[in-house]
Backbone as a chain_set.jsonl record, in Angstrom:
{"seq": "XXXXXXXXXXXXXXXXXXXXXXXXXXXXXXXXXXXXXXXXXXXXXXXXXXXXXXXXXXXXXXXXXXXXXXXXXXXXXXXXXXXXXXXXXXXXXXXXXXXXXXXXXXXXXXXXXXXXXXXXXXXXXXXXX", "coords": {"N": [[5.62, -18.035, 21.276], [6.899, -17.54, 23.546], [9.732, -18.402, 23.404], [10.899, -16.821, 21.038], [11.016, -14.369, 21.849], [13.425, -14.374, 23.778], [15.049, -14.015, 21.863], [14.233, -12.431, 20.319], [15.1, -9.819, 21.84], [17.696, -9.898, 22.175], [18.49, -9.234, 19.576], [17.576, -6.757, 19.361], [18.781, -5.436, 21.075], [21.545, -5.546, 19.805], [21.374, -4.419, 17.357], [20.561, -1.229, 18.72], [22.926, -0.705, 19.805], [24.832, -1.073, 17.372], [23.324, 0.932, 16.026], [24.021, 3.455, 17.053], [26.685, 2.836, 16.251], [26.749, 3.367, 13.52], [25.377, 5.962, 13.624], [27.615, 7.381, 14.654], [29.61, 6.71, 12.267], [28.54, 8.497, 10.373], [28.279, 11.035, 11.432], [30.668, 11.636, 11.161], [30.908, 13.213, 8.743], [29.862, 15.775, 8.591], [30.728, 19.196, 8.443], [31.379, 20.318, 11.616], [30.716, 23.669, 13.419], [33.348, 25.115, 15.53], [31.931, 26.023, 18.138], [29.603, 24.042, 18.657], [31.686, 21.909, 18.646], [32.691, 22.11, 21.089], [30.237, 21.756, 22.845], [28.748, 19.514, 21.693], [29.983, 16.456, 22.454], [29.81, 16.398, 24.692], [26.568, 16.512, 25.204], [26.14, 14.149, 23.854], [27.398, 12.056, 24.831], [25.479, 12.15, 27.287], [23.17, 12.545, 25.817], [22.949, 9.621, 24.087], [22.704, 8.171, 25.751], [20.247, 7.004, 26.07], [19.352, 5.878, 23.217], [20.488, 3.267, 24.044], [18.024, 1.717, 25.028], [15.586, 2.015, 24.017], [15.368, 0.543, 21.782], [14.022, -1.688, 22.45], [12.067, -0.78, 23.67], [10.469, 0.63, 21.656], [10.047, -1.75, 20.067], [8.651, -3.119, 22.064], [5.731, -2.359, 21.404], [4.769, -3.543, 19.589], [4.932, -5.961, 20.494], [3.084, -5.589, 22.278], [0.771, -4.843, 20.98], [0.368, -7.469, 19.065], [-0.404, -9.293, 20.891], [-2.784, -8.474, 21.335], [-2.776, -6.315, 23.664], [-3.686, -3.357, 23.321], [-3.658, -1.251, 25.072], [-1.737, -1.073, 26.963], [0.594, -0.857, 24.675], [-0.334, 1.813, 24.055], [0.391, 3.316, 25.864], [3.336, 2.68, 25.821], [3.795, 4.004, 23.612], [2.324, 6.752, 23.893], [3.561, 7.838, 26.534], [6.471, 7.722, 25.737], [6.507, 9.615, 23.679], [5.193, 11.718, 24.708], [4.004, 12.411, 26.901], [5.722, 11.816, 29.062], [8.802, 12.034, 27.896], [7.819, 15.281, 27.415], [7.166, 16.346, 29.594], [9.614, 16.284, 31.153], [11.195, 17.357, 29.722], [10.459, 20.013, 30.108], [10.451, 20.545, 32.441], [13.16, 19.679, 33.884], [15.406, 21.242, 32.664], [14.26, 23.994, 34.594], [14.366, 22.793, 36.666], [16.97, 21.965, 37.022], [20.464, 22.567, 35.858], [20.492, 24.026, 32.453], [21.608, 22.473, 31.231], [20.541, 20.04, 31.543], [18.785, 19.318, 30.343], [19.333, 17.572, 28.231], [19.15, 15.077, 29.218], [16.474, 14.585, 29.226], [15.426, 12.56, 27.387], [16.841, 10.031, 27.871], [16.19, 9.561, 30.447], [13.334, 9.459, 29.812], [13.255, 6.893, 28.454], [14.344, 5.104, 30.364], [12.357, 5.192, 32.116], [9.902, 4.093, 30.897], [10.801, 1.802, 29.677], [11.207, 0.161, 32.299], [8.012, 0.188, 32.988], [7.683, -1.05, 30.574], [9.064, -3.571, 30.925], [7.988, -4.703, 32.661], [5.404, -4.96, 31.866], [5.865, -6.71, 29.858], [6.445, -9.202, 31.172], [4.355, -9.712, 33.033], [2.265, -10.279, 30.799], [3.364, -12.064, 29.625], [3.565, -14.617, 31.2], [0.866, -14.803, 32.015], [0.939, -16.067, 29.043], [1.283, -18.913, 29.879], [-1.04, -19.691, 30.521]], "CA": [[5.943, -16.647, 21.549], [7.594, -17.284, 24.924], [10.656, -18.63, 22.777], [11.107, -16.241, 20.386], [10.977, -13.277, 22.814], [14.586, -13.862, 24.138], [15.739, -13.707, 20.797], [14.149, -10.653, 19.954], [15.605, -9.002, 22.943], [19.07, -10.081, 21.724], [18.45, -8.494, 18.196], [17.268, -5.49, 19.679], [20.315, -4.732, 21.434], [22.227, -5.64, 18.779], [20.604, -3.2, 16.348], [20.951, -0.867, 18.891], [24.215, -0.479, 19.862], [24.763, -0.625, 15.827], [22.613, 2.339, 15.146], [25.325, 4.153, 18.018], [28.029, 3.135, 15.154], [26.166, 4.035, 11.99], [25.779, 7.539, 13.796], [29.237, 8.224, 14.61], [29.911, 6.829, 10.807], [27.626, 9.48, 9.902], [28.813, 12.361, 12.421], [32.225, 12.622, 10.815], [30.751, 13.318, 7.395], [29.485, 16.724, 8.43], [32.009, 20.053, 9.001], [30.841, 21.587, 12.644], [31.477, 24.905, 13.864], [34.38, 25.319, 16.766], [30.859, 25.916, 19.151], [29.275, 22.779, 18.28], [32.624, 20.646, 18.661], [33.131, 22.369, 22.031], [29.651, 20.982, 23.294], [28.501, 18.366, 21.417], [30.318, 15.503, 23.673], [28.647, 16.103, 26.38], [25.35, 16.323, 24.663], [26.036, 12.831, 22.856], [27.185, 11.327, 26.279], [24.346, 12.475, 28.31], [21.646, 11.809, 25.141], [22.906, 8.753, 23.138], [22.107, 6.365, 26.392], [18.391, 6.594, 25.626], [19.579, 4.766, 22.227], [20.626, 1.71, 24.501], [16.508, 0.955, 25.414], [15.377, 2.805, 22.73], [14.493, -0.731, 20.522], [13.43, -2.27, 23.665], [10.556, 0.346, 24.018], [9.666, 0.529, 20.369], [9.431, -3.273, 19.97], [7.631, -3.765, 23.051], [4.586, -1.308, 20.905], [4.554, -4.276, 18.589], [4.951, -6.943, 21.048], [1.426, -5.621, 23.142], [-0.409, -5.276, 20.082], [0.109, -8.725, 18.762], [-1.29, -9.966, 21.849], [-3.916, -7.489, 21.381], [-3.399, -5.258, 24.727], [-3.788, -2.221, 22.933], [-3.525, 0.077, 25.944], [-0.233, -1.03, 27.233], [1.343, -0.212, 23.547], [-0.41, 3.142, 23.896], [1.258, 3.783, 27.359], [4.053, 3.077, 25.827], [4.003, 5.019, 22.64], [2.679, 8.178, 24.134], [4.208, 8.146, 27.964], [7.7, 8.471, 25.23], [6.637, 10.9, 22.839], [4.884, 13.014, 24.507], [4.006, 12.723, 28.237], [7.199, 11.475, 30.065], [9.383, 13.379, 27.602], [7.457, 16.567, 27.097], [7.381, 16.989, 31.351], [11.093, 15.984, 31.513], [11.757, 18.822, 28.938], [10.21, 21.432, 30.71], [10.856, 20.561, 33.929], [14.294, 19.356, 34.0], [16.017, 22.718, 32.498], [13.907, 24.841, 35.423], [14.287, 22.276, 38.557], [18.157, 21.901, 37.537], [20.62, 23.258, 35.107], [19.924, 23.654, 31.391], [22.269, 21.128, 30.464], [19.534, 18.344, 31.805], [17.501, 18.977, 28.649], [19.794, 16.519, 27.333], [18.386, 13.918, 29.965], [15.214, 13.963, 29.116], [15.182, 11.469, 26.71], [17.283, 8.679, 28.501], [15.446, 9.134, 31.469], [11.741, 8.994, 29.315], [13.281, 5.676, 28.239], [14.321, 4.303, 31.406], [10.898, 4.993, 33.293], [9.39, 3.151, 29.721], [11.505, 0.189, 29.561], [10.537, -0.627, 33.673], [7.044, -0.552, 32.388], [7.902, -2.378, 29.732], [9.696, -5.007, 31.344], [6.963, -5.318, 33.945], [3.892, -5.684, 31.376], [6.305, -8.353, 28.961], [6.539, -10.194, 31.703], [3.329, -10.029, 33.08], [1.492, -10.737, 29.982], [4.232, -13.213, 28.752], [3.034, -15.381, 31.743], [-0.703, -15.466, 31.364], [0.687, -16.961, 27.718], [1.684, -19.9, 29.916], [-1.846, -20.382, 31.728]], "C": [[7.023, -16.551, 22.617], [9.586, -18.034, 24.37], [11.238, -17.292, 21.607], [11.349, -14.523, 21.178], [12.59, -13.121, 23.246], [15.198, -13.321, 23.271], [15.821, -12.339, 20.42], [15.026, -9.859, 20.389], [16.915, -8.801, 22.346], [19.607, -9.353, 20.941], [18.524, -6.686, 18.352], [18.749, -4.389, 20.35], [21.35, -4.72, 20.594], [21.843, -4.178, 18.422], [20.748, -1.846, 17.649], [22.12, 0.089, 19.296], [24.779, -0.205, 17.959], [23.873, 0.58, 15.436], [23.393, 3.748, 15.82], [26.435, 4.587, 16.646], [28.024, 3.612, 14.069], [25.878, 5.628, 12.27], [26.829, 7.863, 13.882], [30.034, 7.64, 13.121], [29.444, 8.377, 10.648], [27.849, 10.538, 10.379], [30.163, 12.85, 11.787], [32.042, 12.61, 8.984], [30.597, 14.779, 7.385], [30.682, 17.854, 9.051], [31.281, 20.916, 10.16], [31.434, 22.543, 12.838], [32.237, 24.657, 15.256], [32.736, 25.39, 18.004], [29.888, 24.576, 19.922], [30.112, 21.382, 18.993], [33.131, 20.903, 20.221], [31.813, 21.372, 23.03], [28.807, 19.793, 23.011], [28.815, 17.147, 21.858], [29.541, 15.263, 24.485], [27.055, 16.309, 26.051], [25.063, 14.848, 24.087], [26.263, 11.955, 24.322], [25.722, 11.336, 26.857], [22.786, 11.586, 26.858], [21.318, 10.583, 24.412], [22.888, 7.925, 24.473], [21.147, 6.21, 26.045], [18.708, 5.772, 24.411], [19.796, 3.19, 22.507], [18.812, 0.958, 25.034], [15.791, 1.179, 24.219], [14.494, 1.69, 21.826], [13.666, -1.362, 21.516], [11.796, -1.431, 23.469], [9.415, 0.41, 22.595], [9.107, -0.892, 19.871], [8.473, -3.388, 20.766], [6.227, -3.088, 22.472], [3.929, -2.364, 20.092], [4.095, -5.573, 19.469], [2.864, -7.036, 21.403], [0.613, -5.995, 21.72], [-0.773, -6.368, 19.157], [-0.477, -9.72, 19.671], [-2.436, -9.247, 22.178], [-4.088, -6.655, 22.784], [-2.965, -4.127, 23.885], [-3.396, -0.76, 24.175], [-2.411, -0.067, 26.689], [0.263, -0.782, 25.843], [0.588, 1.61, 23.361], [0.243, 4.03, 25.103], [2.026, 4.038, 26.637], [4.543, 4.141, 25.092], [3.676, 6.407, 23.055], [3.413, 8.942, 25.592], [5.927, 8.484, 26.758], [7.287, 9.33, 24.376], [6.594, 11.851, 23.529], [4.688, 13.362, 26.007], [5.059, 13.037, 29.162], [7.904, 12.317, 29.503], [9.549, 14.729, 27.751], [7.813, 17.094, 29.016], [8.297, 17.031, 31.33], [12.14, 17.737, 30.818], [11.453, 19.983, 29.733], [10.418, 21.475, 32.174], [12.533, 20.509, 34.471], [15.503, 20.664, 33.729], [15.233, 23.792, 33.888], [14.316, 23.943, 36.769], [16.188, 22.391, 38.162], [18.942, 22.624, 36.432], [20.26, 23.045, 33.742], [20.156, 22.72, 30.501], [21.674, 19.867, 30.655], [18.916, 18.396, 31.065], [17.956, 17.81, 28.138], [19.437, 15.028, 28.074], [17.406, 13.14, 29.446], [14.716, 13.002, 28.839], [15.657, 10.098, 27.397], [16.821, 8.543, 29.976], [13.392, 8.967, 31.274], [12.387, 7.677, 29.634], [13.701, 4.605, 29.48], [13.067, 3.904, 32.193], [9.825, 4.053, 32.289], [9.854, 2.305, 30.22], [11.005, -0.515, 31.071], [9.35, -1.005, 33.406], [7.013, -1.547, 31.258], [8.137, -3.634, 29.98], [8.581, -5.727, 32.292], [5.756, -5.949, 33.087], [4.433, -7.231, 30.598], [5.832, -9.235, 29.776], [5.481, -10.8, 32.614], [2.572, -10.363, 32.182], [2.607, -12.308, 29.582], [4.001, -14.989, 30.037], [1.759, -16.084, 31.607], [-0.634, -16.197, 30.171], [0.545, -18.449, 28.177], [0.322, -20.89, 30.197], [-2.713, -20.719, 30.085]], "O": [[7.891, -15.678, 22.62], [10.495, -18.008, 25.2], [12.444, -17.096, 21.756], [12.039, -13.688, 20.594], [13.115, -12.013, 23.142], [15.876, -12.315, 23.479], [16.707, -11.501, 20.255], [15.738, -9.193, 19.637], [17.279, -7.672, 22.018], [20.705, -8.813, 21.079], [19.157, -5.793, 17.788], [19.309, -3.308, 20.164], [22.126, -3.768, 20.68], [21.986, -3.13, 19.051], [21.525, -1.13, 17.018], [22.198, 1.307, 19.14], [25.042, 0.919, 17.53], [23.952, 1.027, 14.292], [23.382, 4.85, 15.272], [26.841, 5.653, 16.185], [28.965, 4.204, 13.542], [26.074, 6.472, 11.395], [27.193, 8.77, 13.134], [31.111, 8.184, 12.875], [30.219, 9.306, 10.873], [27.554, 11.399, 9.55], [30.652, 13.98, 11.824], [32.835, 12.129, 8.175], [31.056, 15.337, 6.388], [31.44, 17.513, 9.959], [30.695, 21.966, 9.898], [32.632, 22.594, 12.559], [31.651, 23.962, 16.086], [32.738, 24.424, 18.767], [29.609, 24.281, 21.084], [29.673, 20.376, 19.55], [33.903, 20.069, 20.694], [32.179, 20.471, 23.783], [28.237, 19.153, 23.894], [27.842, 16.406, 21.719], [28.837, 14.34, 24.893], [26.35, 16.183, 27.053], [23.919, 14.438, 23.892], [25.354, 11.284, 24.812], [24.976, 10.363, 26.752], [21.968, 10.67, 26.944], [20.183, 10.247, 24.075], [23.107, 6.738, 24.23], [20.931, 5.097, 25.565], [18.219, 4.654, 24.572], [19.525, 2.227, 21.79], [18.645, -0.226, 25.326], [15.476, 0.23, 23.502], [13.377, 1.841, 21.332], [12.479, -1.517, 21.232], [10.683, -1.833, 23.128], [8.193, 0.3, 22.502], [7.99, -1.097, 19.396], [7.38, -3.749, 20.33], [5.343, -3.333, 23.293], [2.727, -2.271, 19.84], [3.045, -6.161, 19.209], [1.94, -7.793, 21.106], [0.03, -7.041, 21.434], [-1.839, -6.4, 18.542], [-0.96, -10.792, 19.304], [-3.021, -9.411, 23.248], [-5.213, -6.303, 23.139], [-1.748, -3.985, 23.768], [-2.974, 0.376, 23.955], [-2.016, 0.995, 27.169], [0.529, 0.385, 26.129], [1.062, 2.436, 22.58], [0.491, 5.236, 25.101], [2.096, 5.221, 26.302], [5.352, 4.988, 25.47], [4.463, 7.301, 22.746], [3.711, 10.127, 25.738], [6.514, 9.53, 27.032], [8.171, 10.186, 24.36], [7.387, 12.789, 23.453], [5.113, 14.439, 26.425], [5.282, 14.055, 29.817], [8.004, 13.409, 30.062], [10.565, 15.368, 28.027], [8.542, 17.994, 29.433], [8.541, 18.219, 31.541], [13.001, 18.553, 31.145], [12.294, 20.856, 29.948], [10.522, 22.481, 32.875], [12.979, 21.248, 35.349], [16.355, 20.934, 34.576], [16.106, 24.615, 34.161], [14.554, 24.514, 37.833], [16.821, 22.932, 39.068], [18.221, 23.438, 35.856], [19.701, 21.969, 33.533], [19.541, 22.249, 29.545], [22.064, 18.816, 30.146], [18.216, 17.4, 30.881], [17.175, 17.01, 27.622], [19.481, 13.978, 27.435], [17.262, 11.936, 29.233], [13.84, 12.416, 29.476], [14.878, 9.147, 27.453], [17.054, 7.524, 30.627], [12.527, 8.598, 32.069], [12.259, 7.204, 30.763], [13.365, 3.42, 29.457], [12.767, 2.831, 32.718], [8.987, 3.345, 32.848], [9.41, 1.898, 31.294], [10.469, -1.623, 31.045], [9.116, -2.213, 33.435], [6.398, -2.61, 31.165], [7.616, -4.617, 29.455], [8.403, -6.918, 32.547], [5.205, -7.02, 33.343], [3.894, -8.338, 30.616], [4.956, -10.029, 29.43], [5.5, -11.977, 32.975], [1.732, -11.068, 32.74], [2.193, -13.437, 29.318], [4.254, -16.141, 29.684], [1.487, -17.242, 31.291], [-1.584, -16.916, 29.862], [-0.022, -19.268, 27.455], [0.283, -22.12, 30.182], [-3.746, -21.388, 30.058]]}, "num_chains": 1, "name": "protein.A"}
């Protein structure tokens, strides 16, 4: 396991960053309105970083539960759907302006991925003992 793990990681970013390019394929297929094309930029800046952890977070769901901790892959799966997100959403438009909605998401996935990185690597030790 403790071999195959970097790899993953590798893949993951890969495939990431590639799912970046297969959207902006895909973005200039559709005709937006003049409103749209005025703020959409800065909506894709601000929300397409969360796409750079993004596999990171979803793998690691797979990772726990093949080593059977079940309750670190439920951290992670609902601290991003629904906890970390959902607060970020409603909080983030009232504490600052409304244009931080578009945060939300790449700052769920940052406060994920730290846990993430912390349990891999704590469990990925005990593999050694």
């Amino acid at each position: 396991m403790k071999k195959v793990l970097p790899i993953v990681i590798v893949m993951l970013l890969i495939i990431g960053v590639g799912g970046g390019v297969a959207w902006s394929l895909l973005a200039g297929r559709y005709k937006p309105t003049e409103e749209v094309l005025q703020i959409a930029p800065s909506i894709m800046r601000c929300y397409g970083i969360s796409f750079l952890l993004l596999p990171l977070n979803i793998f690691s769901t797979y990772y726990f539960q093949s080593l059977m901790k079940p309750a670190a892959s439920f951290v992670v799966s609902v601290g991003r759907g629904l906890v970390i997100s959902g607060a970020l959403i409603m909080l983030l438009p009232t504490v600052a302006k409304a244009d931080f909605i578009w945060f939300s998401m790449p700052v769920t996935e940052i406060v994920i991925a730290v846990f993430v990185i912390y349990m891999m690597v704590r469990y990925t030790k005990r593999l050694a003992k």
